[in-house]
C-alpha positions in Angstrom: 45.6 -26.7 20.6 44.3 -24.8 23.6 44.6 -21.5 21.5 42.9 -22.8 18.7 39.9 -23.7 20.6 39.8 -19.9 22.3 40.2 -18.4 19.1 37.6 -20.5 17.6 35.2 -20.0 20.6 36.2 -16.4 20.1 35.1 -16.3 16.4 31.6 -18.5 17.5 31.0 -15.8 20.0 31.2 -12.8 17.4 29.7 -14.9 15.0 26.2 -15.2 17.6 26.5 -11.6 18.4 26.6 -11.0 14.9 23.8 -13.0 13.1 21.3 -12.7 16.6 20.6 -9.3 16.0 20.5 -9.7 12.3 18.5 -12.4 12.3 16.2 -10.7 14.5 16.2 -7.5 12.6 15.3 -10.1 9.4 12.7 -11.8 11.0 10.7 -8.5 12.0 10.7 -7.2 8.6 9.5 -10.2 7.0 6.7 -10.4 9.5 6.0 -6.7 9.0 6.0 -6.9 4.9 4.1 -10.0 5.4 0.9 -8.1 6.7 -0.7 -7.1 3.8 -0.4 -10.5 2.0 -1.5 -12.2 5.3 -4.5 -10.1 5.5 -5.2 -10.9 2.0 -5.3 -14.7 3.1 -7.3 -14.4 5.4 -9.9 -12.5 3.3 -9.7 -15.5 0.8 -10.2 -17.9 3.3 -13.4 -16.1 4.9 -15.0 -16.0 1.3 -14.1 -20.1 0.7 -15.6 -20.8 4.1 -18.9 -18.8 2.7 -19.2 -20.3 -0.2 -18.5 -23.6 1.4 -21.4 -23.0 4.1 -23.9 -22.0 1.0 -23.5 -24.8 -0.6 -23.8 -27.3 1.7 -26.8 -25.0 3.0 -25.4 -24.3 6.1 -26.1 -21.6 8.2 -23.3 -18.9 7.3 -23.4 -18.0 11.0 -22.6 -21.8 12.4 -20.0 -22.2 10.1 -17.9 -19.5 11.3 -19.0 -20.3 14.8 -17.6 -24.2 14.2 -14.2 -22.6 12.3 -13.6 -20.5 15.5 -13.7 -23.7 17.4 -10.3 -24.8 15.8 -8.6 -21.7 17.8 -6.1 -21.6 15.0 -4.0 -18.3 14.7 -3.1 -18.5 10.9 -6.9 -16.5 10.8 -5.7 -13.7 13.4 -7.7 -12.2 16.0 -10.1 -10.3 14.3 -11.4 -13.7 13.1 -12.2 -14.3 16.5 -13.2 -11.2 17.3 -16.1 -11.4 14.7 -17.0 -14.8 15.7 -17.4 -13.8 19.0 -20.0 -11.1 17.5 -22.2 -13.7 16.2 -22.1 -16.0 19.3 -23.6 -13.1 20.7 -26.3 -12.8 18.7 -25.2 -10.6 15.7 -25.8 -11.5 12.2 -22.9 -11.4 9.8 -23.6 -7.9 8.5 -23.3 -6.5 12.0 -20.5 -8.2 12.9 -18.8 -7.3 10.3 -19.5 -3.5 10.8 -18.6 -4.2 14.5 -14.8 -5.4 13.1 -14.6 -3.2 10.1 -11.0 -4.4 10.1 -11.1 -7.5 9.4 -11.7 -7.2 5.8 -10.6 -4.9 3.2 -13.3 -1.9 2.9 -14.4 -3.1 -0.7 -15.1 -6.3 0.2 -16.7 -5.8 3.5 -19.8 -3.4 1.5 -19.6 -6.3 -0.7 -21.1 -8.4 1.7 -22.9 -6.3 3.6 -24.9 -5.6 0.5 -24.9 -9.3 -0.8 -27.2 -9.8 2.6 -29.4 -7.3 2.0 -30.3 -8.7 -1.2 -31.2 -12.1 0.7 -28.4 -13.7 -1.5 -24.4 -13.8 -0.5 -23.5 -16.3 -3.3 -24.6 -13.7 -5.8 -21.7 -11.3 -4.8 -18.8 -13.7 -3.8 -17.7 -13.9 -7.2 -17.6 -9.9 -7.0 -15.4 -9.8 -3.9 -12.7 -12.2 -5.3 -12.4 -9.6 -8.6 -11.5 -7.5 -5.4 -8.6 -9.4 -3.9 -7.3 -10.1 -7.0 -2.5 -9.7 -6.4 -1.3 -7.5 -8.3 2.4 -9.0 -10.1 5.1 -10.1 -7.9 7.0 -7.2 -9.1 5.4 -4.3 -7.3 5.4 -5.6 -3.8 9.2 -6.4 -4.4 9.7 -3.3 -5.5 7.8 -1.8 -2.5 9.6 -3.9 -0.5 12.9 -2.2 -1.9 11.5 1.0 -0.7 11.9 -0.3 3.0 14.5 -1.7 2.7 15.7 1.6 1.8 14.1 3.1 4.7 14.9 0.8 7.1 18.9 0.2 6.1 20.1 3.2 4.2 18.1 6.8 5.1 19.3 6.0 8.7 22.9 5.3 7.9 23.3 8.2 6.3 22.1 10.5 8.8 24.8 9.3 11.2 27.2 9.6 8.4 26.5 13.1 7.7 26.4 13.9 11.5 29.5 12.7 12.3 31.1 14.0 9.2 29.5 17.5 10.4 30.9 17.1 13.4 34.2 15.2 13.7 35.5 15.4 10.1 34.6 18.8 8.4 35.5 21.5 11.7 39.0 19.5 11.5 39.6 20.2 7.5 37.9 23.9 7.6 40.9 24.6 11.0 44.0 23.1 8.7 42.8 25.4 5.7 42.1 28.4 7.4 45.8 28.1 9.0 47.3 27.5 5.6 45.3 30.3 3.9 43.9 28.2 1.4 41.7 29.1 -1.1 38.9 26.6 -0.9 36.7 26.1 -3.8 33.3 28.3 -4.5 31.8 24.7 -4.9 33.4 22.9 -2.0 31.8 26.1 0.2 28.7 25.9 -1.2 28.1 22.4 0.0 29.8 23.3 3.5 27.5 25.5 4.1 24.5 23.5 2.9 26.1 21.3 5.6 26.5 23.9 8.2 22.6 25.0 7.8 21.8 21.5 8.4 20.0 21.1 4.8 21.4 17.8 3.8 20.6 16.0 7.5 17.1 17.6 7.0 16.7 16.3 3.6 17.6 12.8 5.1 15.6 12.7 7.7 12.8 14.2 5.3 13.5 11.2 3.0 13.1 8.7 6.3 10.1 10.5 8.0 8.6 9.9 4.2 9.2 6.7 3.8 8.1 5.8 7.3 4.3 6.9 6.5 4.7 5.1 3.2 5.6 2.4 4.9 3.2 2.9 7.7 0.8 2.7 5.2 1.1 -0.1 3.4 2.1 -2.4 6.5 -1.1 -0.9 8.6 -3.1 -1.2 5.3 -6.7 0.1 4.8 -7.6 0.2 9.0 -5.4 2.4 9.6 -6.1 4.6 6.6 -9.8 4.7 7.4 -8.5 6.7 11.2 -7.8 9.3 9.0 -11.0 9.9 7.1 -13.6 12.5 8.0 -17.1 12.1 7.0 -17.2 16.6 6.2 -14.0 16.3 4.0 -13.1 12.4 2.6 -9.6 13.1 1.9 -8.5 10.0 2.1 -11.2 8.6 -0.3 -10.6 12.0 -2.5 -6.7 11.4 -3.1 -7.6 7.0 -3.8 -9.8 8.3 -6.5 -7.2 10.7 -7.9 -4.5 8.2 -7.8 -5.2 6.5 -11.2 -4.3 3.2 -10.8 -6.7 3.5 -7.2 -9.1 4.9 -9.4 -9.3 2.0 -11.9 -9.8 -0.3 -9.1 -12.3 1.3 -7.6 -13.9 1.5 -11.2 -13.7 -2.1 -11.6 -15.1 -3.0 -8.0 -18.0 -0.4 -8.6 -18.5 -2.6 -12.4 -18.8 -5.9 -11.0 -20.7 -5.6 -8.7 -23.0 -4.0 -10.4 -22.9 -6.4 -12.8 -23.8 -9.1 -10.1 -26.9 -7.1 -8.7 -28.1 -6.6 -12.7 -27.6 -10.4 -13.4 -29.7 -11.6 -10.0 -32.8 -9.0 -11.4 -32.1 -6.4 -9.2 -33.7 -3.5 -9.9 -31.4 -1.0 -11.8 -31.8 2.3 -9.7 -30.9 0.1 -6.4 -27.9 -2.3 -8.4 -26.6 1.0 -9.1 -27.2 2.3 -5.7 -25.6 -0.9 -4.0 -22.7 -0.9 -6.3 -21.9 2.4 -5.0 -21.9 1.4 -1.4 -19.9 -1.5 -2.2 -16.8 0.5 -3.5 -16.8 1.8 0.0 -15.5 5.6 -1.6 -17.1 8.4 -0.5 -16.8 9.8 -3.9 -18.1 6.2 -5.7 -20.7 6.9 -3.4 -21.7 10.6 -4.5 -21.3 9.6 -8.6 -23.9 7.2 -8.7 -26.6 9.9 -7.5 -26.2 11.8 -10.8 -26.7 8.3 -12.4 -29.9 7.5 -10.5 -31.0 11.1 -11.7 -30.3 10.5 -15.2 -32.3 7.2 -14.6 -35.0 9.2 -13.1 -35.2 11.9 -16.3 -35.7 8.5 -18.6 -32.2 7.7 -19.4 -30.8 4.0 -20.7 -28.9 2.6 -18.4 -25.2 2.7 -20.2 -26.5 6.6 -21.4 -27.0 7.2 -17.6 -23.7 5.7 -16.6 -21.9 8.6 -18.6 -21.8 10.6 -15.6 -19.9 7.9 -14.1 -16.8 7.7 -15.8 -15.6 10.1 -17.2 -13.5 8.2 -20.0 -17.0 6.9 -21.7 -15.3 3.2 -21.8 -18.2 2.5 -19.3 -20.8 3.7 -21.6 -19.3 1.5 -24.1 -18.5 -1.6 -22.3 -22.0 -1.7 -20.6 -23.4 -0.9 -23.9 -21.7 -4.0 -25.4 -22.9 -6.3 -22.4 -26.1 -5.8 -22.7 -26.5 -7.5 -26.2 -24.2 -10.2 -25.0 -24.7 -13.6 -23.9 -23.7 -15.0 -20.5 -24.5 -12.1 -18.2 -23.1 -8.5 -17.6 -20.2 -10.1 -14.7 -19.3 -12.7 -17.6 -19.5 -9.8 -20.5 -17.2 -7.5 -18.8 -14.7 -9.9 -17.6 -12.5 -9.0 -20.2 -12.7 -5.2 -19.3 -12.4 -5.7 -15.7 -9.0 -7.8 -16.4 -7.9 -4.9 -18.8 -8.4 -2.3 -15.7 -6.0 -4.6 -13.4 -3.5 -4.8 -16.4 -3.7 -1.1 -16.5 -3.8 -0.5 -12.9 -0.6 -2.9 -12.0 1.4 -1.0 -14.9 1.2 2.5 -14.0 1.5 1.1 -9.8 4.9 -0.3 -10.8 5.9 2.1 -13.0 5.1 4.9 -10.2 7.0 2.6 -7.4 9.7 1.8 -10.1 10.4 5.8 -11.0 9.8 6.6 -6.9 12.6 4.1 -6.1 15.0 5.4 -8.8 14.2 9.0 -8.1 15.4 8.2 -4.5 18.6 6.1 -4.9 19.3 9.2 -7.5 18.7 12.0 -4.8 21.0 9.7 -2.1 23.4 9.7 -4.8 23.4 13.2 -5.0 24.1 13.9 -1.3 26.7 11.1 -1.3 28.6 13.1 -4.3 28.1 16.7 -2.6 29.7 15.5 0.3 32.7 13.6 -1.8 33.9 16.0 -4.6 33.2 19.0 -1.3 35.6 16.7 0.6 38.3 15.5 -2.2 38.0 19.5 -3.4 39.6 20.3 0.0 41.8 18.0 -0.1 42.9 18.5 -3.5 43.5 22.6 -2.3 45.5 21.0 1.0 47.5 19.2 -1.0 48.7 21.7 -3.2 49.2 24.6 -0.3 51.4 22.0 1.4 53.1 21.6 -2.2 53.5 25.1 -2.9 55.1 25.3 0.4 57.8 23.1 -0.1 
């Protein structure tokens, strides 16, 4: 009975080493991949507590004061950090220029704009076509990626190390003192192996993945580190990234569309709008706009220079002989870019994850028909011995 209980002890103690570290190790990615969607939160929250603080006619300030009194952490610190702006005197524009973090870029110029104007109500609905979630399927699949990174890329850098080191020296000595022949294949791959190509593609494929998934953990603060007002880069490659590019066409849209249906002024909705995609090169377009404006130009004729698809010119053109307002005209179009934009995302994520497990599976196979061709050519010297 005694030896029952020590082995069963024996197996409870494994089992606790075992699962503590993996439960560990599964807890800190799912509080890592949970960033972005907490962040996201967060930013939903902050625009419910606006519009709750308009329409009761509080004072927007007050209200975020009286929030921060709660001291609850589901908001995060930069919550707290802006709160503690405007108990210092701030208004909420500064504040939020003072934490530029704590929303995402968009939606920050959203509001920033929506108090110039005197009215924040008017762009609310705006920032939620922001912070709209893409499917469920592209964050999984993202979420595949480092999961990839974190188990896999690793793993098989120690496999190919210790393989170069301890497994392939040891087969190379036993054919060389047999004589064999080895394959033209088998030594093609050994001496990929021996020039350190396939650890270097590995640890290519992790340092990769790393910033990818640096970046979508860190999210658009840390991005913004990288941006320099001479050369936007960072702003230059989102606008080149098409399904970036149709967001930040569909933020520029509706908010424009907000400024046009509170009577803003054209010239300045269209100048506002531009701010509020917070893209350097969203920024620059709307300038040749404003000059087409300037030389007499319609509005939709002006916003040619915009897009350069035309399905702007066309849209607008539509929405302004509609009924309901521009925002309510070009719903439709602004849910057809976030059909579009989610698509190609998942279909680039989907082909990026395939394209990887496909490249690992190559490197896996390199190393396996190199290794089985060597034993294959042992195998027959030790027959043709006999």
């Amino acid at each position: 009975m005694s030896d029952i209980l020590i082995s069963l002890g024996g197996l409870l103690v494994c089992a606790v080493l075992i699962l503590l570290p993996g439960g560990a190790f599964s807890a800190v990615v799912h509080f890592l991949l949970s960033l972005p969607m907490q962040r996201r939160d967060r930013a939903r929250f902050f625009l419910d507590l606006l519009e709750m603080a308009l329409e009761r006619g509080q004072p927007i300030e007050s209200a975020i004061l009286s929030a921060a009194e709660s001291h609850d952490r589901v908001m995060g610190v930069r919550f707290y950090m802006l709160a503690a702006h405007l108990d210092d005197g701030a208004r909420l524009g500064e504040a939020l220029e003072a934490v530029p973090s704590f929303l995402p870029p968009q939606v920050n110029a959203m509001l920033r704009a929506g108090e110039k104007l005197g009215n924040l109500k008017k762009v609310l609905p705006a920032c939620r076509e922001v912070l709209r979630v893409g499917p469920d399927t592209v964050r999984t699949t993202m979420h595949y990626m480092v999961a990839i990174l974190l188990i896999f890329a690793p793993i098989a850098i120690w496999l190919i190390s210790m393989l170069s080191i301890f497994i392939l020296p040891k087969f190379k000595d036993v054919a060389a003192g047999m004589g064999i022949h080895v394959w033209r294949f088998t030594r093609f791959v050994f001496a990929l192996n021996d020039a350190h190509v396939l650890v270097g593609f590995e640890a290519l494929l992790f340092l990769t993945l790393s910033m990818v998934a640096l970046v979508y953990v860190g999210g658009p603060g840390l991005v913004r580190r990288f941006q320099f007002r001479s050369v936007p880069l960072v702003d230059l490659i989102a606008w080149r990234v098409p399904w970036k590019q149709k967001k930040l066409l569909r933020a520029f849209s509706a908010m424009l569309a907000v400024l046009l249906d509170s009577g803003v002024p054209e010239a300045e909705a269209i100048r506002l709008a531009g701010e509020s995609t917070a893209n350097e090169i969203c920024r620059r377009r709307p300038r040749r706009v404003l000059a087409a404006l300037a030389n007499g130009a319609k509005l939709d004729d002006a916003l040619r220079t915009f897009d350069d698809t035309g399905e702007f010119h066309w849209r607008l053109t539509n929405a302004v002989h509609a009924h309901g307002g521009f925002l309510e005209a070009l719903r439709g179009w602004h849910e057809a870019l976030d059909a579009k934009a989610f698509q190609q995302e998942e279909a680039a994520t989907h082909a990026v994850t395939s394209g990887l497990v496909v490249l690992n599976g190559l490197v896996v196979g390199l190393i396996a028909t190199a290794m089985f061709g060597m034993l294959v050519m042992i195998l027959k010297g030790v027959l043709d011995a006999t």
